[in-house]
N, C-alpha and C positions, 0 to 999 in steps of 0.2 A: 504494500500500500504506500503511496505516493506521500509524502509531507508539504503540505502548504507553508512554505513560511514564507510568504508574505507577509503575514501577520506578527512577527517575531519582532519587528521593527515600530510596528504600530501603537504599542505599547508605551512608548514613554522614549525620549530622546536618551542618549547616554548610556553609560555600562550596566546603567542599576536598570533601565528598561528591558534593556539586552538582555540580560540573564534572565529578568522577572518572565520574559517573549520567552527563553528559552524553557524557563520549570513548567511555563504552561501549554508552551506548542510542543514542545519533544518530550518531554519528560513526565508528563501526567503532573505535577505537581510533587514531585519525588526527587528535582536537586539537593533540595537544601537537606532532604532525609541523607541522602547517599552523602552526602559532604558531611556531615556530622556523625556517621556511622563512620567512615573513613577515616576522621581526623582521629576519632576515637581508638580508632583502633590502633592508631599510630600513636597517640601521648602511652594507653596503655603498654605497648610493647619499649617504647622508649622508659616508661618509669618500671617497669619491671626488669629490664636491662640494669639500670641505673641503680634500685631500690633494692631487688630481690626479695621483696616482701609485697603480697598479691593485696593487700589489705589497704597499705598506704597506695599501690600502683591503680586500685578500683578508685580510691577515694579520689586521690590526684586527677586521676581519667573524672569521673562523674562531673565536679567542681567546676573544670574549663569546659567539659562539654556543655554543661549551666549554663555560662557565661557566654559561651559562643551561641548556643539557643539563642537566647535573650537577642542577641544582633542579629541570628537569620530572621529572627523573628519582627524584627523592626525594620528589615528592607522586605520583608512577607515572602521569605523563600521557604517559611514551614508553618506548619499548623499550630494552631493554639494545643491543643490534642501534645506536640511535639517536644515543645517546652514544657509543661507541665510532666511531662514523661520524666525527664530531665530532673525535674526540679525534684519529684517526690525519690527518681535515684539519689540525689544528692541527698534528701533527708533519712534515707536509711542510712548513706554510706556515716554520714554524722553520727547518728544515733546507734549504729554497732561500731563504731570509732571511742564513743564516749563508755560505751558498757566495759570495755577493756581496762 
């Protein structure tokens, strides 16, 4: 099946259109998920390298992935549904952080 993208352009002038044309003409609306599962999984293997301890390396991962939510979420590259995913990982990784 053929991709119209004409419409990828129509969206808004600039890089933040661009992208925003791109999550929702190519991509279903599943950039900014694949970019946060991605990064993810890159801080986590980096701080498990680094850490050797899977507990600090979740924590550390959940924390920025939070925090990068928060800004896909503000240029509308992911769901509300997204962040809050996000947000209630960070409150467990906290709260069995804090039980130890």
């Amino acid at each position: 099946m053929p991709y119209n993208l004409t419409n990828i352009s129509s969206s808004g002038s600039g890089i933040l259109g661009f992208t925003q044309g791109i999550n929702s003409t190519l991509v279903g609306g599943w950039l900014g998920i694949l970019i946060l599962l991605m990064l993810g999984t890159i801080f986590f293997m980096h701080f498990m390298y680094r850490m050797n301890d899977p507990k600090r390396a979740f924590g550390a991962t959940a924390f920025l992935c939070f925090g990068l939510s928060i800004l896909l979420r503000a240029v509308n590259l992911i769901p509300d549904m997204a962040m809050f995913i996000c947000l209630i990982l960070t409150a467990i990784v906290v709260a069995m952080t804090f039980r130890d």
